[in-house]
C-alpha positions as CSV (number, residue, x, y, z in Angstrom):
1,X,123.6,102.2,92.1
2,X,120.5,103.4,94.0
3,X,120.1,106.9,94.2
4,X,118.8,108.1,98.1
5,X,115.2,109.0,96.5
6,X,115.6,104.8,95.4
7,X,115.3,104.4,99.4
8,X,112.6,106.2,100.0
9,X,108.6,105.1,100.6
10,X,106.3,107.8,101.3
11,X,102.5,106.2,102.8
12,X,99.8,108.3,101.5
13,X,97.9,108.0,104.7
14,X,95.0,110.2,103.5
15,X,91.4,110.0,103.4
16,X,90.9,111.3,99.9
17,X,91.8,111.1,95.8
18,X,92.6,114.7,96.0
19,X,95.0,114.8,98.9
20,X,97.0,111.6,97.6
21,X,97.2,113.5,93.9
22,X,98.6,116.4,96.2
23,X,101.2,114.6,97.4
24,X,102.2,112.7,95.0
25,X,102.7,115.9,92.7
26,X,104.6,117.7,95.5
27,X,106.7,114.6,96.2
28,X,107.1,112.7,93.1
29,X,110.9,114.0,92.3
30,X,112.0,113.3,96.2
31,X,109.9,109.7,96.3
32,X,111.0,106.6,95.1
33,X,108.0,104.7,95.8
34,X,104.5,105.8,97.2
35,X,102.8,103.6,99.5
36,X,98.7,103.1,99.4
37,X,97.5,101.6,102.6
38,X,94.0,100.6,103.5
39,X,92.9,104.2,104.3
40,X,93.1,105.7,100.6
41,X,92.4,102.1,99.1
42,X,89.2,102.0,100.6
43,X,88.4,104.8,101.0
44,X,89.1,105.3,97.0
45,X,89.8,102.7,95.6
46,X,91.7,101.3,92.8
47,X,91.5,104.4,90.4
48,X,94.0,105.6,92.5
49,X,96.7,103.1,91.6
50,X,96.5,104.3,87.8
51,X,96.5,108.3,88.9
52,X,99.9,107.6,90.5
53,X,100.9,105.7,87.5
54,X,100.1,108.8,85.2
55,X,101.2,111.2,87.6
56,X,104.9,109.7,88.5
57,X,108.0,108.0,87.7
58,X,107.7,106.4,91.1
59,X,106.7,102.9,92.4
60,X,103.8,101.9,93.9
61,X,103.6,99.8,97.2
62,X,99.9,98.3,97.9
63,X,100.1,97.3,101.4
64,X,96.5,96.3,102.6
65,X,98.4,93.0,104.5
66,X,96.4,90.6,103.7
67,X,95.6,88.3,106.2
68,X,92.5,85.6,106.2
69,X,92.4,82.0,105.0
70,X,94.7,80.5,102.4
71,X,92.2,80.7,99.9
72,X,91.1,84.2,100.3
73,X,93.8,85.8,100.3
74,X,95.1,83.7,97.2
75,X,91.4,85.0,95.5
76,X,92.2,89.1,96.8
77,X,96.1,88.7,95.8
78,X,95.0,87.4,92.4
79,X,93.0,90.7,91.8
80,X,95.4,92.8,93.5
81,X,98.0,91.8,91.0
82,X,96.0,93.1,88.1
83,X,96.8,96.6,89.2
84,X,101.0,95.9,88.1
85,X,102.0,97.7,91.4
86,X,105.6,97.1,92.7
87,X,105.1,95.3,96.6
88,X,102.6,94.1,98.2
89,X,101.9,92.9,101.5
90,X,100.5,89.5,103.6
91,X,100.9,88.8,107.4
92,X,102.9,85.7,108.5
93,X,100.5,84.7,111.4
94,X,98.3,81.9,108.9
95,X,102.5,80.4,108.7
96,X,104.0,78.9,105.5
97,X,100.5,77.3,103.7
98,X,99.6,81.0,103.0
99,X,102.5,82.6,102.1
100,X,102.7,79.9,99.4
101,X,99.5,80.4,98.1
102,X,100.4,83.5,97.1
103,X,103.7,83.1,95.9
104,X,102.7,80.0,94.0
105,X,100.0,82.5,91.8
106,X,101.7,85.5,91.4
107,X,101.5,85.6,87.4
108,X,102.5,89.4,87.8
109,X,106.1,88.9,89.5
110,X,104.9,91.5,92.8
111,X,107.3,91.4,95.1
112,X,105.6,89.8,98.1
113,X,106.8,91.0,101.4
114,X,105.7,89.3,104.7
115,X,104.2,91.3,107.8
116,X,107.0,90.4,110.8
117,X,105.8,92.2,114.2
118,X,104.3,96.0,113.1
119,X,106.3,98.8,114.6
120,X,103.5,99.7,116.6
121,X,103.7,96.3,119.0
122,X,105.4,96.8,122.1
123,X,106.6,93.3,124.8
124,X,103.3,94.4,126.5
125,X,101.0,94.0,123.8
126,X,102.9,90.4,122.9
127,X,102.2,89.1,126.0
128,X,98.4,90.2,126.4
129,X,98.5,88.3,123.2
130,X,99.9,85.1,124.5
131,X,102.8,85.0,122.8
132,X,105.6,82.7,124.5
133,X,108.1,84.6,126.7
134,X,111.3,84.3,124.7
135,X,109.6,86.6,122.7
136,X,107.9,88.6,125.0
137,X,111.8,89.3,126.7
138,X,113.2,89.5,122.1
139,X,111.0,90.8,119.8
140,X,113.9,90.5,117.5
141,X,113.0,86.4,118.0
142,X,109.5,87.1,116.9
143,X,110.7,88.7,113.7
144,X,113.6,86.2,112.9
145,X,110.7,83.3,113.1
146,X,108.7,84.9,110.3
147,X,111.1,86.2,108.5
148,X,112.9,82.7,107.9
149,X,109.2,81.4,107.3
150,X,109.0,84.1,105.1
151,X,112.4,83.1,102.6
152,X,111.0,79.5,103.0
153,X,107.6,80.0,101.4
154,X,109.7,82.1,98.4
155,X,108.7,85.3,99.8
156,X,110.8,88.9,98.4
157,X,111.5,89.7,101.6
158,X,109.7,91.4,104.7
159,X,108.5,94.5,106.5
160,X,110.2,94.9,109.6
161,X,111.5,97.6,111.8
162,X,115.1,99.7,111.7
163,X,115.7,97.5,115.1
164,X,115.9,93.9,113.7
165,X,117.0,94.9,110.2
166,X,120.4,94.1,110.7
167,X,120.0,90.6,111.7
168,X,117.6,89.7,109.1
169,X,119.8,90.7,106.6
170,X,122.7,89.0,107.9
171,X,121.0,85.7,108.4
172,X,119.0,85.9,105.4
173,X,120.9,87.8,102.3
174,X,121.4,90.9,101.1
175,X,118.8,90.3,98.4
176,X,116.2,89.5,101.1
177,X,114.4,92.8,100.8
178,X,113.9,94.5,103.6
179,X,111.5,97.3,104.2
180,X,111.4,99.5,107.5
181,X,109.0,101.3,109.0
182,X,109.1,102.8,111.7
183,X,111.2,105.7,110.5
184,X,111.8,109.4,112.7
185,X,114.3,111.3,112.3
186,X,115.6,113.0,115.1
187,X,114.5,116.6,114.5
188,X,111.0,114.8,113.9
189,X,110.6,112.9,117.3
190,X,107.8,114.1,119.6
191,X,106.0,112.2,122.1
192,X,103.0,109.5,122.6
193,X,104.1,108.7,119.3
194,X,102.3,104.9,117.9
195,X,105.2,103.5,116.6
196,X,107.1,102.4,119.5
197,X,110.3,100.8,117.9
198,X,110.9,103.8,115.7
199,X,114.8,104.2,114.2
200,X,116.2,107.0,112.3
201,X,116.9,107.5,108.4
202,X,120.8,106.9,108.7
203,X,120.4,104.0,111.3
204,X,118.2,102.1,109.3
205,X,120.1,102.6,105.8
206,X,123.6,101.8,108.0
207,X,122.2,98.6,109.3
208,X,121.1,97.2,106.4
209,X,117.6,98.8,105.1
210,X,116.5,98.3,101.0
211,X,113.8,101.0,101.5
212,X,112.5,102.9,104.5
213,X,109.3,104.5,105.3
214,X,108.6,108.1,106.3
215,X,105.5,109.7,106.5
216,X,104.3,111.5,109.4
217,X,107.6,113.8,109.7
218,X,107.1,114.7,105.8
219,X,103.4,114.7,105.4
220,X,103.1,116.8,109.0
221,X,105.5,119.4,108.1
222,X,104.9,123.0,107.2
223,X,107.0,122.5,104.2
224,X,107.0,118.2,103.3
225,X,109.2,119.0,100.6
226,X,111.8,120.7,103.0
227,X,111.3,117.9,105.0
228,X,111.8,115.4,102.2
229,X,115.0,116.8,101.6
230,X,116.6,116.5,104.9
231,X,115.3,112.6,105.1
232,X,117.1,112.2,101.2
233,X,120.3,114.5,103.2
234,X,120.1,111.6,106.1
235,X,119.7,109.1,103.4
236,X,122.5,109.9,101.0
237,X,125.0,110.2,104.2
238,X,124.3,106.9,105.0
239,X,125.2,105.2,101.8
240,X,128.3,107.6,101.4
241,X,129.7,106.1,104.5
């Protein structure tokens, strides 16, 4: 059975080795899995897959989201999976011909997760996009199209907020992963936040969520690993229940 720290992705969204190792260190016995997004990655670079390695128990999420034609993402997936992290990440929006591409040359066994709608898109921004207006009114719909695309191409699962969580799991399976951003608790909410359909730690495990993903209300707090504790206190009330 999954222990509350098993839930738990922490994004090292910093702009240097040194402040990743920092965390990492401070959080690896509250963290589950430690995300690297494009920041660090480019900013570092791959050395800092192997310093996590050495330096924890936990996972490692690579989530750069690919997202280019079929056969360059199949080339950057191929060298990504040297690294033997745990997920990894590639947007829906090139449909089903890329997601196979990837699945169909994964000789390391990542789990693939599929970009749905990020947490940060808002009906406003879908429509200055063009999207049509079923799912301007439902971003749920939005997220329900990829994520079947997503199962049919032989993704893991996908990335999704606390919001649609619940139906993607019930139409898909429980061992559809699903990871959710996206995540405030309450006592961490402030205003013009950039996530915009944010849930809280107990919501998203409730409704269905394999893994949820906290950073600013841990890496902005006086004390993160305080802060860790009461997201792993949300966390383990959840699963109790």
């Amino acid at each position: 059975m999954k222990k509350a720290k098993d839930y738990l992705i922490f994004p090292l969204d910093v702009p240097t080795y040194d402040d990743a190792i920092r965390y990492v260190e401070l959080l690896n016995k509250y963290v589950g899995i430690f995300k690297v997004g494009l920041e660090l990655f480019v900013s570092v670079g791959p050395k800092i897959l192997n310093a996590i390695k050495e330096r924890s128990d936990a996972g490692i999420f690579l989530d750069l989201k690919f997202h280019d034609i079929p056969a360059t993402v199949k080339g950057a997936f191929l060298a990504a999976s040297a690294y033997g992290v745990t997920f990894t990440t590639v947007h829906c929006d090139e449909g089903k011909d890329l997601l196979r591409s990837v699945v169909d040359n994964n000789p390391s066994g990542i789990k693939i997760l599929a970009i749905t709608a990020l947490t940060s898109l808002a009906s406003k921004n879908l429509k200055e996009l063009g999207y049509q207006d079923k799912y301007i009114a439902d971003i749920t719909e939005l997220v329900m199209l990829k994520a079947r695309m997503a199962k049919e191409a032989g993704c893991s699962g996908v990335v999704c907020s606390g919001l649609e969580v619940e139906k993607v799991k019930t139409e898909l399976g429980k061992d559809f992963i699903a990871v959710t951003p996206g995540i405030r608790p309450r006592w961490s909410i402030v205003g013009k936040d950039d996530q915009k359909r944010i849930i809280t730690p107990d919501q998203a495990i409730k409704r269905g969520a394999d893994y949820i993903v906290v950073g600013r209300p841990i890496r902005c707090a006086e004390k993160p690993i305080e802060a860790a504790k009461r997201v792993l206190g949300e966390i383990e009330s959840a699963i109790s229940e």
